[in-house]
C-alpha positions, 0 to 999 in steps of 0.5 A: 496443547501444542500448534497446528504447525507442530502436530503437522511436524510431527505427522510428516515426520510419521509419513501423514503430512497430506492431512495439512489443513485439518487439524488443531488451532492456528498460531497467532500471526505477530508483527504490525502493519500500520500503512500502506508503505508501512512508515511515515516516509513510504518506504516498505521496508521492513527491517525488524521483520523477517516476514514469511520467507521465500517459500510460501502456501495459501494459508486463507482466503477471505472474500471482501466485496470488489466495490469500485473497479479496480479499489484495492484496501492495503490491509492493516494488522494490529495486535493479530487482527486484520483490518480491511476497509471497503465500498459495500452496497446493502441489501436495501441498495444504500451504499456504505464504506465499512471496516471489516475485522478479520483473525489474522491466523484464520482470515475469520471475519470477527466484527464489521463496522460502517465509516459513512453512508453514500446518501446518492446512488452513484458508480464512482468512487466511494473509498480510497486506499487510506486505512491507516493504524496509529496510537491505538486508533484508525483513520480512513479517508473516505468521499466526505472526508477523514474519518477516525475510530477506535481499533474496537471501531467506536466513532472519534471524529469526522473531518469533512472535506467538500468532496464527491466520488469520481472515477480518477484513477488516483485511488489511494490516499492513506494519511499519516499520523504523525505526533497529535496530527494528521497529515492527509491528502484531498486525493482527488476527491474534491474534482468537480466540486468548488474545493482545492485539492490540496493537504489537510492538518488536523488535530488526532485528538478533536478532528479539527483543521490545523491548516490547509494548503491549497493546489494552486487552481492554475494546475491542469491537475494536481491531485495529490498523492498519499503524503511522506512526513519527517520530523518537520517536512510534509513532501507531496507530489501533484499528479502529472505536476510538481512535488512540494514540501511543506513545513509540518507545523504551518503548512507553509511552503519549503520548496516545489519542484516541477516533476510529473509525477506519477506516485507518492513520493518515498523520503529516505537517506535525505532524497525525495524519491518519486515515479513519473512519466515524461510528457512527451513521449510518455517514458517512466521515470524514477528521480530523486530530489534533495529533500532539503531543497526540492533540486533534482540530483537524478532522473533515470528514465526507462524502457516503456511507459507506466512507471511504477507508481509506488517506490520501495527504498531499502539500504541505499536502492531504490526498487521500481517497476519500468515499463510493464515487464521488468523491475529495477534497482537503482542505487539511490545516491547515484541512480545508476543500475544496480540490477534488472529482473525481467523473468518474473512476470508483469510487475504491478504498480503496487508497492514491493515490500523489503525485508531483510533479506527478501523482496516481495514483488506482485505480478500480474502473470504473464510468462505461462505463470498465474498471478501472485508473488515473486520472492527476490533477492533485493541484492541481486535480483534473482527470483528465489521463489514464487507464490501464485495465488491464483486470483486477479492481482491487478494493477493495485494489489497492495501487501502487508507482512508479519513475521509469518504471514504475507497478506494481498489484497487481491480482486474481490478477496484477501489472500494470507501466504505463509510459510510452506514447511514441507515440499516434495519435488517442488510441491508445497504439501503444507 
């Protein structure tokens, strides 16, 4: 039987392409997504992908409760499903943090399964940003700490971490796996309570902790970002404090280096890359340390505050929101300007994603546009095209990219773009 695609080829081709949307079954989505940053290092970018292209159309919409304020779930896509992890409050009031299971052709909720319940009525944070897909299974970081299941969402482990929710704005925390470990940030979830902040190591295969390296108590802060691992270094950034690196077999410490950073840190071409804000006067700033030695080879601070909380770094440039209008690329040995786009709309703070050829950004309007996806050229800059998705992006939208599909998670639902195969005075038909 043929695709959905190709009888709508075939009946544009005969003058009914309005009918898109109505017949046949969906082609199966290919491509992974295991992360928020899709590799260890954090560096969305996607070579062996050509994702969706520049010219996209709302393919689905699921709806996925909100939970707490602006927690968004970088959705993860394994073997053409769609995994999406949440805060949802029950019909009995009790609240859970669950993993739904979506078709990825169809956004079709096919299965749904709880992490852990809330045993305390509460408004703060249940979750963070933490799904992460690895060697057949599934690790989310939630309140009580690391949870792992199988990609059928059979219990493995649990790995506590004395920890409540708090309403931080620190709201992602994905691990990395790693080998037979997994690296994974206390993310904030240990404020007000007796605990460090810190980074754990546990064993993938029994959940138990390997080391532990602890915040120092005298940092004002110190919350920890999502983790970049290498081969054998474990690179943190403390909020608003320092970025450390940490042997991955021990845990003992390599290097730190004070920067106050304001975002995980992205390792690539042998640099620690790392948004900030100055202290003072409260200026963005991306730099870059030697992932070696933890010493500042550059720092560029920008127009405006709110830096770009996640870096992408993609063939020697470093891609980052500045201020609140415009996005930049910088060279990543030098620093130096290689181009700026401020005709896009409001960047958000989440991470671009980096193909071969393409840039995706998320804008959160502005400029008489709706939110959604700007399409750029990562050379130049130019805006190739944009996909308005017509709902609440926010701050934190996060992305995923398959060959044929573009997913956000926007406010209160999952957004699948795909290809537009047709256009008619620059209106997508299908």
């Amino acid at each position: 039987m043929p695709s959905r695609r190709a009888v709508l080829a075939t009946l544009a081709a005969g003058g009914l392409g309005t009918i898109a949307g109505c017949l046949g079954d969906e082609d199966p989505v290919t491509g992974r997504w295991p992360r928020a940053g899709y590799d260890d290092t954090n560096t969305g970018f996607v070579p062996e992908s050509d994702g969706p292209g520049s010219s996209l159309t709302t393919s689905w919409r699921a709806d996925v409760p909100r939970g707490n304020a602006y927690v968004h779930s970088t959705p993860v896509l394994v073997d053409e499903r769609l995994y999406v992890c949440h805060p949802a409050v029950e019909d009995d009031g009790s609240q859970h943090v669950v993993v739904r299971v979506l078709d990825a052709a169809t956004g079709e909720t096919l299965e749904r399964f709880t992490v852990t319940e809330y045993d305390e009525s509460t408004s703060e944070f249940l979750y963070r940003d933490s799904l992460v897909a690895a060697d057949g299974s599934l690790s989310v970081l939630a309140f009580d700490g690391l949870h792992s299941f199988t990609l059928e969402g059979d219990r493995r482990w649990h790995c506590p971490i004395d920890g409540v929710p708090n309403g931080s704005n620190l709201v992602s925390g994905q691990p990395v796996v790693a080998g037979d470990t997994v690296f994974v940030s206390t993310a904030s979830i240990t404020r007000g309570t007796e605990t460090s902040e810190g980074v754990y190591a546990v064993d993938d295969e029994t959940g138990d902790v390997r080391w532990r390296y602890d915040v120092p108590d005298s940092l004002e802060y110190g919350w920890t970002y999502s983790p970049a691992v290498t081969d054998d270094t474990v690179y943190v950034s403390l909020l608003g404090e320092r970025v450390v690196a940490l042997e991955a077999a021990t845990g003992e410490l390599e290097w730190e280096t004070d920067v106050p950073a304001t975002g995980p840190p992205t390792v690539a071409d042998g640099r620690v890359f790392v948004p900030g804000e100055t202290d003072d006067d409260r200026l963005s700033f991306v730099a870059a340390l030697d992932a070696a030695t933890g010493d500042e080879r550059w720092r560029r601070t920008g127009d405006g505050d709110r830096s770009g909380r996640q870096l992408a770094v993609a063939d020697g440039t470093v891609y980052a929101r500045e201020g609140l209008e415009a996005f930049v690329a910088r060279d990543a040995e030098t620093g130096e300007q290689r181009w700026r786009q401020s005709e896009s709309g409001y960047p958000t703070g989440t991470r671009p994603v980096v193909t071969d050829d393409l840039l995706y950004v998320g804008t959160g309007g502005g400029r008489d546009r709706q939110n959604g996806v700007a399409v750029l050229d990562p050379d130049t800059g130019e805006e190739l095209e944009f996909a308005s998705i017509q709902s609440n992006v926010t701050e934190r939208a996060p992305f995923a990219v398959a060959d044929d599909r573009l997913f956000v998670s926007a406010l209160g639902e999952v957004v699948a773009l795909e290809p537009c195969t047709r256009e008619i005075a620059g209106r997508c038909l299908y």
